[in-house]
C-alpha positions as CSV (number, residue, x, y, z in Angstrom):
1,X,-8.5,-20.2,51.0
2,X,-10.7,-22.8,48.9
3,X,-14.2,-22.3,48.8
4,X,-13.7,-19.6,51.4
5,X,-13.5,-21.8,54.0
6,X,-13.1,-20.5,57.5
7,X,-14.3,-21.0,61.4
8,X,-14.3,-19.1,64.9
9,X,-13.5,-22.7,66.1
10,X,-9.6,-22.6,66.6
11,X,-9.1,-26.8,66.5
12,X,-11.8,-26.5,63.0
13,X,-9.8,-23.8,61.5
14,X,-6.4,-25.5,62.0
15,X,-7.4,-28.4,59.8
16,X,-9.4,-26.3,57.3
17,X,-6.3,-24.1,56.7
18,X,-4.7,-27.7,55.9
19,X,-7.8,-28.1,53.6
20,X,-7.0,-24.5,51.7
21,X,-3.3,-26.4,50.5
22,X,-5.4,-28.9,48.4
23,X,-6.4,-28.2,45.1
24,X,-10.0,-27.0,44.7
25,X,-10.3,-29.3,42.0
26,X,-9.4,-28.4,38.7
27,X,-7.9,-30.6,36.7
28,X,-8.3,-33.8,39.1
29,X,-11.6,-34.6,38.3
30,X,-12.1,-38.5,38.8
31,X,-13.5,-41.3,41.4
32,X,-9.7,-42.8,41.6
33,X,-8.5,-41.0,44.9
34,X,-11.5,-40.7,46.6
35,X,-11.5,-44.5,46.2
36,X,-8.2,-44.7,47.7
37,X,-9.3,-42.0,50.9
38,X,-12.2,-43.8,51.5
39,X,-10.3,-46.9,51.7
40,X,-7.8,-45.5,54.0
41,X,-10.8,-44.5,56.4
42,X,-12.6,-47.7,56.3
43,X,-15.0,-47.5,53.1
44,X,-18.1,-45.1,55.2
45,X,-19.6,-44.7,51.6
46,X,-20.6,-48.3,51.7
47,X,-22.4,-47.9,55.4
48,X,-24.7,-45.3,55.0
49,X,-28.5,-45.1,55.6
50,X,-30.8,-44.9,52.1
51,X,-29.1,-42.6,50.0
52,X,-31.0,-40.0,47.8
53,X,-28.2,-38.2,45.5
54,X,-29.5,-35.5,43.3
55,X,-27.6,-33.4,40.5
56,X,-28.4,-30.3,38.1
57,X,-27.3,-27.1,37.5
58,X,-30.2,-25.5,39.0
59,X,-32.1,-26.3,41.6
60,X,-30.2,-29.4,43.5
61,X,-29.8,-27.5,46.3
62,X,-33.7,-27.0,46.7
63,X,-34.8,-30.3,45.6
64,X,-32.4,-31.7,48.6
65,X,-34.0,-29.0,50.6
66,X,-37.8,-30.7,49.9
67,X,-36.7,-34.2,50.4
68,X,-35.4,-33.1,53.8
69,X,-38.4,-31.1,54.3
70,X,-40.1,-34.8,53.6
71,X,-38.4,-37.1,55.3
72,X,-38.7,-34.8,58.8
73,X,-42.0,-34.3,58.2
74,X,-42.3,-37.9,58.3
75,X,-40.8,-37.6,61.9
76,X,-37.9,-39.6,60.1
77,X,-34.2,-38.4,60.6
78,X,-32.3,-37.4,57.3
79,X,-28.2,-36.4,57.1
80,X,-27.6,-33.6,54.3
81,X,-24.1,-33.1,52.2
82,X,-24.4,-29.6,50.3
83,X,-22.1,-27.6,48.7
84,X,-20.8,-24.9,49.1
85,X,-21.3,-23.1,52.5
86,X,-22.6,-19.5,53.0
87,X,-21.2,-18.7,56.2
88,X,-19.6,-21.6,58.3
89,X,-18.2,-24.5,56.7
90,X,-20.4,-26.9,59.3
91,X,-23.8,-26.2,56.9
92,X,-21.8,-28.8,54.4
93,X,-22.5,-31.6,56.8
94,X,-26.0,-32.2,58.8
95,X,-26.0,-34.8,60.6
96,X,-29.6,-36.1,61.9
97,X,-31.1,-32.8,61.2
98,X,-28.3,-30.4,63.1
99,X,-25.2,-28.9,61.4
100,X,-22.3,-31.0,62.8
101,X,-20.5,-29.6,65.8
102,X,-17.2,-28.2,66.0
103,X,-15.1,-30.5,67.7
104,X,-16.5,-33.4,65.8
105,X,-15.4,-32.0,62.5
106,X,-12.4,-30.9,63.7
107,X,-11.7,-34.4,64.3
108,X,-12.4,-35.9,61.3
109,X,-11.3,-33.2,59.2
110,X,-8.5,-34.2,60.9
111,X,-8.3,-38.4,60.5
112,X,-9.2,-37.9,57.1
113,X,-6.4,-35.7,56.1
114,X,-4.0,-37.6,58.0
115,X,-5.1,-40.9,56.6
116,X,-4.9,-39.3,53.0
117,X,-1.8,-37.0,52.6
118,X,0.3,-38.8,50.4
119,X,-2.8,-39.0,47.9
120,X,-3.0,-35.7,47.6
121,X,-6.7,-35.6,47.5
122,X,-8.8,-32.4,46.3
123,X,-10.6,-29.7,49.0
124,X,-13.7,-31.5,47.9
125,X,-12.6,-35.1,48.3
126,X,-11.7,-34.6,51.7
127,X,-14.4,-33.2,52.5
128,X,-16.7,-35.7,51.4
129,X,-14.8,-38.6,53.3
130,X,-15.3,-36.4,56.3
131,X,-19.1,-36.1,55.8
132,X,-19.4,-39.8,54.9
133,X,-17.7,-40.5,57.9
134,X,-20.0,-38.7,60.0
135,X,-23.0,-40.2,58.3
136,X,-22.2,-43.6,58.7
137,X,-20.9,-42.8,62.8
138,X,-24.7,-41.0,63.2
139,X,-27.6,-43.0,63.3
140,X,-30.7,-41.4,60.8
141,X,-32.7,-43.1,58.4
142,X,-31.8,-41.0,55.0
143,X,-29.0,-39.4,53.8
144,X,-29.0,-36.7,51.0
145,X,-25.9,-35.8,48.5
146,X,-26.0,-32.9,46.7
147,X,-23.4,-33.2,43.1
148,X,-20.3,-30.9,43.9
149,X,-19.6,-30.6,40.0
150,X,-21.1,-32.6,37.2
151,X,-22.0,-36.2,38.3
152,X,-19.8,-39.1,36.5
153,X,-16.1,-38.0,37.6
154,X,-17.7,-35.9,41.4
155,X,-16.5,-37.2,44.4
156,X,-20.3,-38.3,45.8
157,X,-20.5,-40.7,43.0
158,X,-18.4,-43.2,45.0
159,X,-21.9,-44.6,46.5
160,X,-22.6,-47.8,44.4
161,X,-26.5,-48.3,45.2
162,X,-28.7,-45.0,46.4
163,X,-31.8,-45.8,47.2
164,X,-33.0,-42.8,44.5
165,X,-31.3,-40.9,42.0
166,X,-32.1,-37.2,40.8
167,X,-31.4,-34.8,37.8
168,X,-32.9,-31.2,38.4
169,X,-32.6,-28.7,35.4
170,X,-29.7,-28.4,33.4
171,X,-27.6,-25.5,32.1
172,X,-24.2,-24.4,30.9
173,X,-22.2,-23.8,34.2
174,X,-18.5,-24.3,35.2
175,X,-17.4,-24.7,31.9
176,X,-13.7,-25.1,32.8
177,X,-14.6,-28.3,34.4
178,X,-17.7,-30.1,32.3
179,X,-16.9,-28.7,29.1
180,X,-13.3,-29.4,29.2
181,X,-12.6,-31.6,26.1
182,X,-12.1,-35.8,26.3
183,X,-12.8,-38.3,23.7
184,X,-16.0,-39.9,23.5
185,X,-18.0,-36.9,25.4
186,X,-20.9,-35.0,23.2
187,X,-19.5,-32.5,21.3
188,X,-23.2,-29.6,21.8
189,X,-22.3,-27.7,25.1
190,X,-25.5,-28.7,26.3
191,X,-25.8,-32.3,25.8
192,X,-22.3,-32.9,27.2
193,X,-23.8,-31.4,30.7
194,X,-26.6,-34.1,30.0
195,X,-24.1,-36.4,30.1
196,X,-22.2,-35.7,32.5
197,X,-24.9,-35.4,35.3
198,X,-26.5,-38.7,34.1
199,X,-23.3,-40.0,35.2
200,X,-24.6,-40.6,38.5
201,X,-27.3,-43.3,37.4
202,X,-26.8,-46.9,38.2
203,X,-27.5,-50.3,38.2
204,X,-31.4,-51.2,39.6
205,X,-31.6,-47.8,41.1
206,X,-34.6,-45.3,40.0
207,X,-33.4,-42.1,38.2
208,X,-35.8,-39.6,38.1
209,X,-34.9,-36.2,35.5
210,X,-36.6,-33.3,34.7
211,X,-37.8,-32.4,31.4
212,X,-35.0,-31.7,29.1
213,X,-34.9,-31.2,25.1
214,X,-34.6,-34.3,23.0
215,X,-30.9,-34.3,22.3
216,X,-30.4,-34.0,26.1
217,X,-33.1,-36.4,27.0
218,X,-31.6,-39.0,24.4
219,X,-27.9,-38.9,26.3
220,X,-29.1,-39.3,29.0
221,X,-31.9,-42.3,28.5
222,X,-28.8,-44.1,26.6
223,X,-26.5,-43.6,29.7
224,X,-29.2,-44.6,32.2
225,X,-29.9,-47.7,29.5
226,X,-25.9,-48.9,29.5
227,X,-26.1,-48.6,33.5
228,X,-29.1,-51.0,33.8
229,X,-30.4,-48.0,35.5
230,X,-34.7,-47.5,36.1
231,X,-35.2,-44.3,33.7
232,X,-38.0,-42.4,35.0
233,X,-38.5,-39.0,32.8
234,X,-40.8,-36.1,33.9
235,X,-43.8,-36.1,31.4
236,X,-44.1,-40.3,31.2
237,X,-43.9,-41.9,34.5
238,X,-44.1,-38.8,36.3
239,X,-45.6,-35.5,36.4
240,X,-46.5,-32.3,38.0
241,X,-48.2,-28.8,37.7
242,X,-49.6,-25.8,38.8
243,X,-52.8,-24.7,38.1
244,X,-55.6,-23.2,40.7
245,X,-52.5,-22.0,43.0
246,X,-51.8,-25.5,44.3
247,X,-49.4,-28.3,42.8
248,X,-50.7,-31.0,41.3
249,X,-48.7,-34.7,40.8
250,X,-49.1,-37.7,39.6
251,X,-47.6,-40.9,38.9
252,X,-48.2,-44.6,38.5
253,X,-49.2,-44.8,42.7
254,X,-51.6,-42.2,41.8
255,X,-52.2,-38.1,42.2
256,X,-51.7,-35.8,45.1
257,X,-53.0,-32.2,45.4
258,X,-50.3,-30.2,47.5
259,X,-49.8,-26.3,48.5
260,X,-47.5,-24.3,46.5
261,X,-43.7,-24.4,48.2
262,X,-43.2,-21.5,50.8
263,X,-40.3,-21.0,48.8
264,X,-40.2,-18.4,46.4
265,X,-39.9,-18.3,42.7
266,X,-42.2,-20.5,40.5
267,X,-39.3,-22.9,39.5
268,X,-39.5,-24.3,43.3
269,X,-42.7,-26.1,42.1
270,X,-40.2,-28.6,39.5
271,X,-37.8,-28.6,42.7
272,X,-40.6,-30.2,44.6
273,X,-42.0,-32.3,42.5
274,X,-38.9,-34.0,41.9
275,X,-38.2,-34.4,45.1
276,X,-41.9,-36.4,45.7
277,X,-40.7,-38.0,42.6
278,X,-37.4,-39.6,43.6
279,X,-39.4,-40.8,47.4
280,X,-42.2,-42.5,45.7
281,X,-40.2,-44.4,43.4
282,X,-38.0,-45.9,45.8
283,X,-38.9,-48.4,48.8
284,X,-36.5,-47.8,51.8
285,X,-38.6,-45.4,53.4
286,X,-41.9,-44.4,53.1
287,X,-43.3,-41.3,52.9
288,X,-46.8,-39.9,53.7
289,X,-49.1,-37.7,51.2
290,X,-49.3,-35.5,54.5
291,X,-45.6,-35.1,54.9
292,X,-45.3,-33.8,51.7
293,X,-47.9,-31.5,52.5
294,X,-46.0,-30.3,55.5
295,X,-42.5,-30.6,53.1
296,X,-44.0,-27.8,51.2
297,X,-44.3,-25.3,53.7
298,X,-41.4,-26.2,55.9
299,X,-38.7,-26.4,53.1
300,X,-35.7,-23.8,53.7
301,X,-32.6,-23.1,50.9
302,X,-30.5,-20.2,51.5
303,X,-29.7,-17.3,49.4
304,X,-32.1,-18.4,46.9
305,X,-34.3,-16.0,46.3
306,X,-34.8,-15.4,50.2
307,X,-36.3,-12.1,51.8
308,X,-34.0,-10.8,54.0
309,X,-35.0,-10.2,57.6
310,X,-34.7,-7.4,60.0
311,X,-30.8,-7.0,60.9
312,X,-28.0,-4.5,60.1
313,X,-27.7,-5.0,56.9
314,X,-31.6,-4.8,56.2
315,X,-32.4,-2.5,58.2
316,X,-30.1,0.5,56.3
317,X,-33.3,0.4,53.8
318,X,-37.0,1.8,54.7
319,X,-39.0,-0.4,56.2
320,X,-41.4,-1.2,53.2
321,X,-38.4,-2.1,50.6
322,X,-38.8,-5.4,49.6
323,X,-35.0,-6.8,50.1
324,X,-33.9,-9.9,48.8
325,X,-31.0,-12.3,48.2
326,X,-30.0,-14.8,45.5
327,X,-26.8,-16.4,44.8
328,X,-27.9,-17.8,41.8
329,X,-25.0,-16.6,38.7
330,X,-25.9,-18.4,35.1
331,X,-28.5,-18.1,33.0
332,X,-30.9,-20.2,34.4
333,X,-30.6,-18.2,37.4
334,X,-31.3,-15.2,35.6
335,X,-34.4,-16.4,34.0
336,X,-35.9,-17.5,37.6
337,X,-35.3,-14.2,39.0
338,X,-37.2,-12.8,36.3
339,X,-40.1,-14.9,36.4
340,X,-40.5,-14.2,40.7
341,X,-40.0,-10.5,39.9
342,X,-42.2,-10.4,36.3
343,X,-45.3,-8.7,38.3
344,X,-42.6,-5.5,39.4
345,X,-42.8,-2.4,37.2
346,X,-40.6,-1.7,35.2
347,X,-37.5,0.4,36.4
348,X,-38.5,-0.6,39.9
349,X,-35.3,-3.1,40.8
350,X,-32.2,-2.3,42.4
351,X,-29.6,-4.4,41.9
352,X,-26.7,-5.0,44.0
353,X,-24.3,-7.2,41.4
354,X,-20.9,-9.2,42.7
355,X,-20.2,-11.5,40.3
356,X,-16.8,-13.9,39.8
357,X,-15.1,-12.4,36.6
358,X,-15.3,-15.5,34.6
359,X,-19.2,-15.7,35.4
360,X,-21.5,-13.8,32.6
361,X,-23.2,-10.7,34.2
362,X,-25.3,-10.7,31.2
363,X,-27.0,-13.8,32.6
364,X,-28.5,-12.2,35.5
365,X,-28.7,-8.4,34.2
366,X,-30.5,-9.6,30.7
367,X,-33.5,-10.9,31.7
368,X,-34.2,-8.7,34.4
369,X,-33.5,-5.7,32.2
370,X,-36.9,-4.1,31.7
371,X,-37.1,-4.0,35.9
372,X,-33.7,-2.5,36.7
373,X,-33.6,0.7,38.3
374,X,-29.7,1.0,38.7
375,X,-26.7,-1.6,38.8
376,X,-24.4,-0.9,41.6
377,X,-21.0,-3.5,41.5
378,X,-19.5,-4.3,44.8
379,X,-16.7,-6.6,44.6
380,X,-16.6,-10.4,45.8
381,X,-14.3,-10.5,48.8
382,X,-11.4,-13.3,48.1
383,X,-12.2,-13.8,44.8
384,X,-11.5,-12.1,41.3
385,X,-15.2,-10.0,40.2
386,X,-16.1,-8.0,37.8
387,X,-15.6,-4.0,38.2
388,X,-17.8,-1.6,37.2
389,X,-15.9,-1.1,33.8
390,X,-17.3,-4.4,33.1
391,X,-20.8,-2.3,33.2
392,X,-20.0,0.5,30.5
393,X,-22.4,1.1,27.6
394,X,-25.5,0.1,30.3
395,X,-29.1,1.8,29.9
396,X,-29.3,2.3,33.6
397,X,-27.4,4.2,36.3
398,X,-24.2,2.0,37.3
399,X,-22.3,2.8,40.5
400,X,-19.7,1.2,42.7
401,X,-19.1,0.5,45.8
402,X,-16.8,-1.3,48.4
403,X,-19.5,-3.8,49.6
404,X,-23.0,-3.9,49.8
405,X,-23.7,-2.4,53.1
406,X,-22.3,0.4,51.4
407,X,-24.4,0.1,48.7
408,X,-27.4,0.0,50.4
409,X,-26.7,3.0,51.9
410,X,-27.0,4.7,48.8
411,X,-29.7,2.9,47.5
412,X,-31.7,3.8,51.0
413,X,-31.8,8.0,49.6
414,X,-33.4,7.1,46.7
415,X,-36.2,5.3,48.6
416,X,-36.6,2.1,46.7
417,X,-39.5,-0.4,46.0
418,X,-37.3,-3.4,45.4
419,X,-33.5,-4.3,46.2
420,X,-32.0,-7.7,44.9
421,X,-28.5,-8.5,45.7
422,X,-27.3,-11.1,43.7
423,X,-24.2,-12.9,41.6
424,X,-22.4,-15.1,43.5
425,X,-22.9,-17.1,46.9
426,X,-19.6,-16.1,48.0
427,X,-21.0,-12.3,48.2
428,X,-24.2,-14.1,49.8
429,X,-22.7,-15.5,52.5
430,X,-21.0,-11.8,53.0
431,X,-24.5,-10.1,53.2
432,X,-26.2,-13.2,55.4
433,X,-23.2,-12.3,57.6
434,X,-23.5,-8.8,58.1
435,X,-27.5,-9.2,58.3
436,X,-26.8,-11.5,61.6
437,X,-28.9,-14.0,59.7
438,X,-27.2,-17.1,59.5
439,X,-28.2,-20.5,58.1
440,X,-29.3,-23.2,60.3
């Protein structure tokens, strides 16, 4: 079924096994049906309260997650688009600050596919006319799109004017997709994903980036430059760091001295800091220094880097194992891992690994090498994963096992200081699942 999508709801999962018959998205990437659904369905995208849409690689997610975190703090009311779900499919759409209810989506899962069958639209596009629906139905005073894929050909792009623009950081990721090769695109891997996520800048509207190399920087600066759109790199107009545990920012309306995010990992610094960025360049709401205080304690992402609480799953460890979660699968990923866990001894780290086979497991096993105790590969249930053939030739111990409850189990005799499960959000949502600990 695409994206795993599934419900308990009988009238949601009629219309999502309707969804699973559409393509996932390969090979249809473009703005020319989701043009032609939304017209069906009476143009939502072109009703919707300030819009904030934010791409990357790595990192999106969280950055939505702050300017949420923001705009509530605010006491404002903010609808969030994310991709993909963990668990249910209903954490794609929040509406007002709640995950939309069943019989809602049902219905305009429903109405949208209807409208839309003989245009043959992808898993994705229908399910972005659905959320825009919703969003322009529900009264709030933000909305939030996170990038599907890429930026220029993704189904979100259909908004013509956001309020604020965002590119978080930037690495090679769904190659099938944004390296595929077309005239005219940068030839270096790595630019080309520059280019493609710049796609989402346009005319009069602020477009705030992280801090990229030069080649990357220059694509994108000449795509924001032939869109008329306000380029706003980190390191001129903005900036932020962290020094004397708290995070420090400043731009041209001045500096603000902020509590490190309560979420974990020191990359979630940039993911904050972008966020302020994008809300205090724009002026359809306004946002309070002491909101963003609050933003940095209240943000919440998901299977990124999170601690796993007391339940089943948890609970088959001792008590004192640190247990955590990340769904995070490129290199990127890896290198954030390895920077939360870089105070761990060495050896201390077991890892719990379902990854997609045509995902690198060398991303996430290289740079947390030195700290790996064992490797134990559990497979990735509906999709293709590596096996633990994939593993032979490794310095540590590598097992198998049918899923990671299993695993744990294992793990539990050998009394461990640290257990990350990681590779792939599928597996994630899996473990979230069988912990009882589902997002909200």
């Amino acid at each position: 079924m695409a994206d795993g999508a599934r419900s308990d709801h009988p009238a949601v999962q009629k219309q999502l096994d309707r969804l699973s018959l559409l393509s996932p998205g390969r090979d249809v990437l473009g703005l020319e049906r989701i043009r032609a659904v939304m017209e069906r369905v009476g143009n939502p995208h072109l009703s919707l309260p300030p819009v904030f849409h934010v791409a990357g690689t790595n990192g999106k997610g969280s950055t939505c997650a702050f300017l949420r975190a923001a705009i509530e703090a605010e006491g404002l009311k903010a609808h969030v688009y994310s991709s993909p779900h963990l668990v249910r499919f209903n954490e794609r759409i929040r509406l007002a600050g709640a995950l939309i209810e069943d019989e809602y989506l049902a219905a305009l899962l429903a109405h949208v596919l209807d409208a839309s069958e003989d245009i043959n639209p992808s898993f994705f596009e229908a399910t972005t006319a659905a959320a825009m629906l919703a969003f322009a139905e529900t009264s709030a005073d933000a909305c939030i799109l996170e990038v599907g894929l890429g930026g220029r050909l993704d189904a979100t792009n259909i908004v013509p004017a956001p309020a604020a623009t965002g590119m978080a950081a930037l690495g090679i990721d769904h190659e099938a997709f944004l390296l595929s090769p077309e005239g005219g695109t940068p030839a270096d891997p790595m630019v080309r994903i520059a280019w493609e996520k710049a796609g989402i800048a346009k005319s009069d509207v602020p477009l705030l980036t992280q801090k990229y190399r030069d080649d990357m920087a220059k694509v994108v600066a000449e795509h924001a430059a032939a869109t008329h759109a306000k380029y706003l790199p980190r390191g001129e107009n903005w900036d932020a760091a962290v020094y004397d545990d708290q995070l420090h920012y400043r731009d041209e309306r001045g500096k603000l001295t902020l509590p490190l995010p309560a979420l974990p990992g020191p990359h979630q610094a940039d993911n904050a800091a972008l966020a302020i960025a994008m809300l205090r360049h724009q002026h359809e709401i306004e946002v309070s220094e002491a909101a963003f205080r609050a933003a940095m304690g209240w943000a919440q992402w998901p299977a990124r880097l999170q601690k796993l609480s007391s339940g089943p799953l948890r609970d088959i460890l001792p008590r004192d194992t640190e247990t955590w979660l990340d769904g995070g699968h490129n290199v990127n990923a890896g290198e954030a891992l390895a920077a939360h866990f870089d105070s761990c001894a060495d050896g201390s780290i077991h890892l719990v690994l379902g990854m997609l086979a045509n995902k690198d497991p060398a991303a996430i096993v290289g740079p947390l090498k030195p700290k790996i105790a064992s490797i134990t590969v559990v497979p990735v249930e509906g999709h293709e994963a590596h096996e633990m053939a994939d593993f032979v030739g490794s310095e540590v111990p590598v097992s198998d096992a049918p899923n990671a409850m299993e695993a744990l189990k294992v793990i539990a005799t050998q009394k461990p200081e640290t257990v990350m499960i990681a590779g792939s959000l599928y597996l994630a949502g899996t473990v979230l699942e069988a912990n009882r600990q589902l997002p909200d």
